[in-house]
C-alpha positions as CSV (number, residue, x, y, z in Angstrom):
1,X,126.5,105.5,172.1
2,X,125.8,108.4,170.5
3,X,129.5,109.8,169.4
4,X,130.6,109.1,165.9
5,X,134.4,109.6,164.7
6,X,134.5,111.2,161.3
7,X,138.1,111.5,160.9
8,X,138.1,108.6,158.2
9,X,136.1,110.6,156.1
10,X,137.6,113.4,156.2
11,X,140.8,111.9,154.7
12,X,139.3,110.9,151.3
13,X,136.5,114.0,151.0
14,X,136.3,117.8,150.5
15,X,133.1,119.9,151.3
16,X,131.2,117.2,153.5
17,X,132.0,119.2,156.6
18,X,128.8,120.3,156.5
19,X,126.5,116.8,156.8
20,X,128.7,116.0,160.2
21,X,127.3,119.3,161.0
22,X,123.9,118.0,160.4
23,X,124.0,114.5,161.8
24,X,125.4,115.9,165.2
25,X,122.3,118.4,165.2
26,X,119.8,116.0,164.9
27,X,121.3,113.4,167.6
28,X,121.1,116.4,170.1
29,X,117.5,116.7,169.9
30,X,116.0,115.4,172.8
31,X,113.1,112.2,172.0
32,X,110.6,114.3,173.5
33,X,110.6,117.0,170.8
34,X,107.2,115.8,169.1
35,X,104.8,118.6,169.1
36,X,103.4,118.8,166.7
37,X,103.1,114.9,165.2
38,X,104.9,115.1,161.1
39,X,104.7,113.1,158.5
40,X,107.3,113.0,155.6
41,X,106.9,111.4,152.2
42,X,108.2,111.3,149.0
43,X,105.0,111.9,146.8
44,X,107.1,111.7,143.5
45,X,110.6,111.0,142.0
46,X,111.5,114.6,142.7
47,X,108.7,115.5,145.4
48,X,107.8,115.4,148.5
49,X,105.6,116.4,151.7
50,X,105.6,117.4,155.0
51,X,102.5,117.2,157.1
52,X,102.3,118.8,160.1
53,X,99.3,117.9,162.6
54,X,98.6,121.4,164.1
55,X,94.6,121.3,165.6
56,X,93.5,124.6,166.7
57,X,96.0,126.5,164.7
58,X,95.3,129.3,162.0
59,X,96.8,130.2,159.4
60,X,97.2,133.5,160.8
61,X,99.3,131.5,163.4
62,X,102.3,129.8,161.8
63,X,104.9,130.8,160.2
64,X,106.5,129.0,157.3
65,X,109.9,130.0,156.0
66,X,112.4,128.7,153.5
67,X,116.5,130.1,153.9
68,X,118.8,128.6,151.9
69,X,118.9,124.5,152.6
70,X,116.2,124.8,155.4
71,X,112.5,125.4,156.3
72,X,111.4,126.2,159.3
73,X,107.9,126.0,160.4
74,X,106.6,127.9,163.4
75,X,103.6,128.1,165.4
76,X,102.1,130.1,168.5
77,X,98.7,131.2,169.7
78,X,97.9,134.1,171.3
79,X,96.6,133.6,175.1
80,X,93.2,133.2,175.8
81,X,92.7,133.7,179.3
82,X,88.7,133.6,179.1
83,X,87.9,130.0,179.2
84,X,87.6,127.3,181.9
85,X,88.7,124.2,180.9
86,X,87.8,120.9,182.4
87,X,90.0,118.8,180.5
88,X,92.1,120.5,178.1
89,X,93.3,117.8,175.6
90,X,94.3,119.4,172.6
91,X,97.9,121.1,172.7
92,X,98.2,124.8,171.3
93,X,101.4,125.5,172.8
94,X,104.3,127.3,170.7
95,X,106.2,125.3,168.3
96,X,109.3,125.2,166.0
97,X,110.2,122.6,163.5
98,X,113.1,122.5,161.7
99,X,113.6,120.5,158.6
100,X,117.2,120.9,156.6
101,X,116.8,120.4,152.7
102,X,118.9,118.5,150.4
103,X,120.8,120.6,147.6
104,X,117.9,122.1,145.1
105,X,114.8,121.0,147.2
106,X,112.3,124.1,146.9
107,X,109.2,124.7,148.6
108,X,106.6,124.6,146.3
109,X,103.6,125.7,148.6
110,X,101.7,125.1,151.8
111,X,98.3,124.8,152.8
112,X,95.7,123.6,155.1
113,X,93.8,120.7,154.9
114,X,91.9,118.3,157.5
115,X,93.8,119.9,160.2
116,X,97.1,119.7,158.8
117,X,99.3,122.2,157.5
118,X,100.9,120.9,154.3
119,X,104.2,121.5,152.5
120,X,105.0,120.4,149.3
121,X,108.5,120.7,148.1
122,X,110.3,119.7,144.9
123,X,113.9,119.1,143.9
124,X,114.7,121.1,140.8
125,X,118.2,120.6,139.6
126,X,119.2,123.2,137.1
127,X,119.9,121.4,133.8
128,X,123.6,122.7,133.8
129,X,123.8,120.0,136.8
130,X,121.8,117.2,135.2
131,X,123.6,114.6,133.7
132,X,124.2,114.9,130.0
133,X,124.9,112.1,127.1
134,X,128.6,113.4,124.7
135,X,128.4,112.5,121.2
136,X,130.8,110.3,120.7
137,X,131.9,111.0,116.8
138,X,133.8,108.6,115.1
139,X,137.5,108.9,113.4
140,X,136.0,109.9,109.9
141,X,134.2,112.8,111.1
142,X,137.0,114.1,113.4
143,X,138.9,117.2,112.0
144,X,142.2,116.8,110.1
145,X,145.2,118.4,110.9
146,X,147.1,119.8,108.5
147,X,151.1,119.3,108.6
148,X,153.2,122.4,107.8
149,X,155.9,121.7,104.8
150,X,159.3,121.9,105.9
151,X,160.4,125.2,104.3
């Protein structure tokens, strides 16, 4: 059961087109897609992380890149035909993640550390959007207005 009907919601919004769009995109992924292991977290009331597990890569081999409401990380190796490997454990095949960001989430910057490849982002709402308090004023500070005489 992996078919949802949207047509409800459609009859009481405008502009949400766009998260059916997103929930259908991540039920087609297949279960297998799991290379490389992620973590998310929120790391604040406005931050977060994504922590990929990516032994054996460089930094000269991923690619990170932000577009609009999604980041993209991707990852590949060049081939190293010289060695013999007995038992070759450790996974350094090509990868491509794709996260999609809510409105105003920016990455802030990414970095290696203990053999993950870290992403901080951070969700900066301009203050035009941010909720603002009106002054209410009461009736003896609102402005008069003057009646014109009857000529």
């Amino acid at each position: 059961m992996r078919t949802f009907d949207f047509s409800p919601l459609w009859r009481s919004t405008v502009g949400f087109d766009h998260l059916a769009d997103q929930l259908d995109a991540s039920l087609r992924q297949t279960a297998d897609d799991n290379y490389p292991p992620y973590n998310i977290e929120r790391s604040g009331d406005d931050a977060y992380r994504i922590s990929l597990a990516v032994a054996g890569f460089g930094v000269n081999d991923i690619a990170v890149t932000a577009e609009r409401d999604t980041l993209i990380i991707e990852g590949s190796k060049p081939e190293v035909t010289e060695r013999e490997y007995l038992y070759h454990g450790i996974a350094s095949r090509p990868f491509r993640r794709v996260f999609s960001l809510a409105d105003h989430v920016k990455v802030r910057e990414a970095f290696f550390k203990d053999g993950l490849l870290i992403v901080d982002l951070v969700r900066e709402v301009p203050e035009s959007m941010k909720p603002r308090r009106i002054p209410i004023r009461g009736a003896e500070s609102s402005p008069q207005v003057e009646q014109k005489k009857a000529a």
